[in-house]
C-alpha positions in Angstrom: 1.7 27.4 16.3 4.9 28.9 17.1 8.0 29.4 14.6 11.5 29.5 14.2 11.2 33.1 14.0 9.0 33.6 17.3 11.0 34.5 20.1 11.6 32.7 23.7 12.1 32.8 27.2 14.9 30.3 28.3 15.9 31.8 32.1 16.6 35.3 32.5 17.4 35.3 28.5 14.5 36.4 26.3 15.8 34.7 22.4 15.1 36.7 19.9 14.3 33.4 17.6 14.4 29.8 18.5 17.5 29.0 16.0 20.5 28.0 17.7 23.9 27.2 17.0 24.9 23.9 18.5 28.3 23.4 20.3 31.2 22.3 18.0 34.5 21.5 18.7 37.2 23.5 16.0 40.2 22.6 18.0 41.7 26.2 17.0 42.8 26.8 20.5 46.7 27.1 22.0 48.5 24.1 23.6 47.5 25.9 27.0 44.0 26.2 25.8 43.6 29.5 25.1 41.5 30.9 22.6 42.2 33.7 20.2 40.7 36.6 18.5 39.5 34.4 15.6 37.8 32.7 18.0 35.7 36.2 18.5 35.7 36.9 15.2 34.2 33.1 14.6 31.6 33.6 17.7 30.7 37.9 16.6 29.8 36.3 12.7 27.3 34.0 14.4 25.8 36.4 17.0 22.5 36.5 15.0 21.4 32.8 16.3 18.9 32.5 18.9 21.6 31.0 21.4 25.1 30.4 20.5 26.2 27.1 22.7 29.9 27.0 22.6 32.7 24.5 22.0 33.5 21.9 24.4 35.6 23.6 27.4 37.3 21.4 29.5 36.8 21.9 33.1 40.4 20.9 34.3 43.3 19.4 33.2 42.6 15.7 33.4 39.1 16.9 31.1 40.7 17.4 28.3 40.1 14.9 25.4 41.6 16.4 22.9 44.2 18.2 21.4 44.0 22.6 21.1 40.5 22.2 22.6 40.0 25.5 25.1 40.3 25.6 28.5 38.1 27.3 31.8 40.0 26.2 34.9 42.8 29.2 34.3 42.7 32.9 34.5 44.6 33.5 31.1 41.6 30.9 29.8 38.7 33.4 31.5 40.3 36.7 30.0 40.7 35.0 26.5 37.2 34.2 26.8 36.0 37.5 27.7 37.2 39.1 24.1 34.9 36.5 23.0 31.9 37.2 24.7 32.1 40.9 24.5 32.1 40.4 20.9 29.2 38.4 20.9 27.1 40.7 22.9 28.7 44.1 21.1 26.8 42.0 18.2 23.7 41.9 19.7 24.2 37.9 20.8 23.8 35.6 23.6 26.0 32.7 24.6 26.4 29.8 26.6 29.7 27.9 28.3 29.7 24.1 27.1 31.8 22.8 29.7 32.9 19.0 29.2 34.9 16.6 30.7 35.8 13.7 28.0 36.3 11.2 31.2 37.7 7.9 28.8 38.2 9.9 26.1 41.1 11.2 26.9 44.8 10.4 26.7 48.2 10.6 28.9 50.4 12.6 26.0 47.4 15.5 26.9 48.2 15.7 30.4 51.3 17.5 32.2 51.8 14.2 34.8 51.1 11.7 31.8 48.6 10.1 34.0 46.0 8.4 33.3 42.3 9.7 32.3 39.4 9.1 34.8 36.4 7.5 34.3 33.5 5.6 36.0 35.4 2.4 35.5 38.1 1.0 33.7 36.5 0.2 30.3 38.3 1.4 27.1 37.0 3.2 24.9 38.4 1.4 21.8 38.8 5.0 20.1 42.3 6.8 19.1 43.5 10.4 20.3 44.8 12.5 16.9 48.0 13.8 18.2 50.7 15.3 16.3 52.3 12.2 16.6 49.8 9.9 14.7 47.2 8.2 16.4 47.5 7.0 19.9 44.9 4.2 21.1 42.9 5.5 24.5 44.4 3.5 27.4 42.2 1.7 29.8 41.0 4.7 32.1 41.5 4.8 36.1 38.1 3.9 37.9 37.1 7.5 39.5 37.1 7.2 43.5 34.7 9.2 45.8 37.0 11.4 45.7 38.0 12.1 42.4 33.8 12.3 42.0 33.6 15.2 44.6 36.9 16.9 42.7 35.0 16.4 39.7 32.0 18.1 40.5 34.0 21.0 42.1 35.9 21.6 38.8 32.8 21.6 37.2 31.3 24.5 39.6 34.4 26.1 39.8 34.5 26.7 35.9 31.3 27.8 35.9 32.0 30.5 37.8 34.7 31.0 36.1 32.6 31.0 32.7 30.3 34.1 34.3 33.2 36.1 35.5 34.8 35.7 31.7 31.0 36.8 30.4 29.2 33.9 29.1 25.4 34.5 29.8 25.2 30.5 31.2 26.6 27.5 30.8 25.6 24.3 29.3 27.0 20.7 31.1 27.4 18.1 28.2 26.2 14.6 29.5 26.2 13.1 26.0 28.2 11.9 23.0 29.9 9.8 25.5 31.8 11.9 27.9 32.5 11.4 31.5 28.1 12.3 32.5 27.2 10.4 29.8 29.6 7.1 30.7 27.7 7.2 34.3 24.4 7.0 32.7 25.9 4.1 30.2 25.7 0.4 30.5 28.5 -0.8 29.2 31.0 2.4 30.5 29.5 2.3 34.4 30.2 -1.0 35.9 30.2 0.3 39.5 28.7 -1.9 42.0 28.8 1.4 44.8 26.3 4.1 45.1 27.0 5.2 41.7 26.3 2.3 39.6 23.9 -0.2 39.1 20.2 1.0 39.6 18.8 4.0 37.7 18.6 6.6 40.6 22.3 5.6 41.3 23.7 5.9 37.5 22.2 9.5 37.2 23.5 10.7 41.0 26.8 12.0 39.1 24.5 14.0 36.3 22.4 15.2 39.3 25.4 16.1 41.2 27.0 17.8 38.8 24.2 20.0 37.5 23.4 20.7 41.1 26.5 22.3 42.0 26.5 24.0 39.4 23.4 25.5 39.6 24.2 26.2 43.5 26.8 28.8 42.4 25.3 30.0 38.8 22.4 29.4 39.4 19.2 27.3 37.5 18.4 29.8 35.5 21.7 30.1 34.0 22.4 26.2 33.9 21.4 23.7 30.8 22.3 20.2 30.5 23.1 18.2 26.8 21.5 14.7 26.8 21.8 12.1 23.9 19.9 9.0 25.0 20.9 5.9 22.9 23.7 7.5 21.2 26.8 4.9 20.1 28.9 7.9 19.6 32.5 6.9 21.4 31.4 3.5 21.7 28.5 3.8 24.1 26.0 0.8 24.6 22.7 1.8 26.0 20.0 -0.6 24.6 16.8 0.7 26.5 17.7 4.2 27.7 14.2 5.6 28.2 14.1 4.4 32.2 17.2 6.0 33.0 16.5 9.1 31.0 13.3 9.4 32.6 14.5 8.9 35.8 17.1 12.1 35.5 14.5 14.4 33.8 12.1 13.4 36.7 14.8 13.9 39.3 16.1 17.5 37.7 12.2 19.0 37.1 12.1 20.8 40.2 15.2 22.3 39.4 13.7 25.4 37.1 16.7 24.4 35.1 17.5 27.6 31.7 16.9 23.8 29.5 17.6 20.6 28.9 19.3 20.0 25.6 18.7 16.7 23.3 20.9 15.3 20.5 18.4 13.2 19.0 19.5 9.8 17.2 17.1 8.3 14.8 14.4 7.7 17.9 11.7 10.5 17.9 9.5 8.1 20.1 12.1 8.7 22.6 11.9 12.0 22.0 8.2 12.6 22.4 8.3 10.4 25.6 11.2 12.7 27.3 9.7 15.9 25.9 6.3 14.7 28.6 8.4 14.1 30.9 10.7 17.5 30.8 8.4 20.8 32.2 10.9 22.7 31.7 12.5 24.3 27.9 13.1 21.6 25.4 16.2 22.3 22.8 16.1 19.6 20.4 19.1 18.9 17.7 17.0 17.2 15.4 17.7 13.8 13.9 14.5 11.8 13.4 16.0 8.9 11.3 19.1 7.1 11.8 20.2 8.4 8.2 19.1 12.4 9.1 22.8 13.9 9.2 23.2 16.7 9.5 20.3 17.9 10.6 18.4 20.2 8.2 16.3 23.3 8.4 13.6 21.6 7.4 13.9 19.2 10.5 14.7 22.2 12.8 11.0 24.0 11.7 9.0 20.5 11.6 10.5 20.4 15.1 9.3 23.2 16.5 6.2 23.5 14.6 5.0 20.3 15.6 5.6 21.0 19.3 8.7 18.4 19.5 10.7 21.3 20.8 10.9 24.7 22.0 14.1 25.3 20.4 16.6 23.8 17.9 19.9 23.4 17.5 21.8 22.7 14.2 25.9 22.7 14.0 27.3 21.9 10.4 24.5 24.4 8.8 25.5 27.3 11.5 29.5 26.2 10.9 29.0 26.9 6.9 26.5 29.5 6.9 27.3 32.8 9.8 24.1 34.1 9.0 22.1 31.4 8.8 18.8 32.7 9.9 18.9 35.3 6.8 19.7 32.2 4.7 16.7 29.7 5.9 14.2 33.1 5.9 15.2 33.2 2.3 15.2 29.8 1.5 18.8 29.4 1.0 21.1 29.1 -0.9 23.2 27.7 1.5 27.2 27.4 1.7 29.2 24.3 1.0 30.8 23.0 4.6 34.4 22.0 4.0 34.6 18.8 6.5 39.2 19.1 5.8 38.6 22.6 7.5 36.3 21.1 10.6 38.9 20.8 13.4 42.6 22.9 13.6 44.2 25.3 10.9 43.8 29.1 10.6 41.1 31.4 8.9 40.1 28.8 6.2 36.9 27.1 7.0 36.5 29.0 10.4 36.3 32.8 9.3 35.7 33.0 6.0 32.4 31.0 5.0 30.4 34.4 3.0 27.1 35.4 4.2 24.4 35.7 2.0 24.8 39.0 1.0 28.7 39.3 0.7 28.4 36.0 -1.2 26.1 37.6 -4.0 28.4 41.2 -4.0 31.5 38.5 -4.4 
């Protein structure tokens, strides 16, 4: 029966244990999205996790969903980045490039143009941007020609590059949680009637493209793609996900993909059906009941230990506790997160969460 604490294979990668950290937007980057040495400092505290999976990086300029989120699609965005993965691996750690494009979930006061985000078609979102001017409601997006696809999955390969050259050991595409993959794989966010809507093998063509060119100049080994069938999150309607899901893992198998990445939301039948259908590496962020947030130790080991997963991810517990593994080994205890300290600000909340042994010296 394997363990947390057993290590794994996930491409080239051998993980010391299969406890990772789970990407999480702090929003402690510059206007231009550039991160800083707090952000190494962050990143180096957390280095003992099995994988660390980073923050959403936008892959261009129209990606971006939010404000002070980092950047890949710039040279001063690969050098800052490169402080941050030499501290990592000084450390003794391993980390992967989330790279994300928020499609809908975006907003004009983000962009340099103030046009208008892109997205499989012009739905809404219904959700606000925080801005430093209050909140601004997202506009109806502009439906994404073949064009803007094919630009879109060259940003996408082009950051990725960019991601090895700044030292990141992979990179992990996020199609969930309602960004622009994710709204081609929706119901309610893809109402395209052309070769990339409608059917199942048409919905996941974007996913299949994207992870495809990316894996062309990375390659498999160093690609991994986030899924969260049947998530609402951002407003996303997908009733009876499992076909289209299916279809995608089917369609990527032969891939030798590093993994495939699920948020889980309250559906473990779901899980277990995608997990027989996936040969490759399973990392699973564990939430076996709607009400199971966030997601607990005790869920990450029932997930491996039962064979759910190879691999877990956990966010909030990593964010709170930069030596997590010590703290779980040793049954806790475990340090208070501070939601007001989540996303912006300085040190507080980002830096300066103890670890278990400077928390019992202070």
């Amino acid at each position: 029966m394997p363990n947390l604490f057993e290590p794994l294979a996930v491409g080239k990668l051998q993980l010391p244990n299969r406890l990772l950290m789970a990407p999480m937007t702090r929003s402690r980057a510059s206007v231009d999205g550039v991160v800083s040495a707090l952000t190494a400092e962050y990143y180096r505290q957390r280095a003992s996790a099995g994988l660390i999976i980073s923050e959403s990086i936008q892959p261009s300029v129209i990606g971006q969903g939010y404000i002070l989120t980092p950047g890949l699609h710039a040279g001063d965005h690969v050098e800052a980045w490169r402080d941050v993965t030499d501290a990592v691996h000084e450390a003794g750690g391993r980390i992967f490039a989330q790279l994300t494009h928020t499609g809908r979930i975006g907003h004009p006061s983000l962009y340099p143009n103030g046009e208008l985000p892109v997205a499989p078609s012009p739905v809404a979102s219904g959700e606000q941007l925080f801005s430093p001017e209050g909140m601004l409601d997202h506009p109806v997006p502009r439906e994404m020609t073949t064009d803007d696809i094919r630009i879109t999955v060259t940003d996408f390969a082009t950051a990725a590059r960019n991601a090895i050259d700044a030292g990141f050991d992979g990179v992990e595409l996020h199609g969930a949680n309602g960004y622009l993959i994710h709204q081609f794989l929706a119901d309610n966010t893809n109402l395209r009637t052309d070769s990339y809507g409608g059917a199942a093998d048409n919905r996941i063509r974007f996913a299949i493209e994207v992870v495809t060119a990316v894996a062309d100049v990375i390659g498999a080994d160093r690609t991994g793609v986030r899924l969260s069938p049947g998530s609402p999150f951002n407003n996303i309607e997908e009733p009876d996900p499992a076909p289209v899901y299916l279809r995608l893992l089917e369609s990527l198998a032969d891939q030798n993909l590093a993994y495939v990445h699920l948020v889980e939301v309250g559906n473990r039948e779901l899980t277990r059906q995608l997990r027989a259908a996936w040969p490759g590496i399973l990392i699973l962020n564990p939430h076996p009941a709607p009400e199971a947030f966030p997601a607990s130790p005790a869920a990450a080991t029932e997930a491996v230990e039962t064979g759910v997963a190879d691999a877990v991810s956990l966010a909030t517990m990593w964010l709170a506790n930069p030596d997590l593994d010590a703290r779980i080994k040793a049954g806790g205890p475990y340090n208070t997160p501070h939601p007001d300290t989540f996303y912006g600000g300085d040190h507080r909340g980002y830096t300066d969460y103890p670890t278990i042994e400077g928390g019992r010296a202070a």
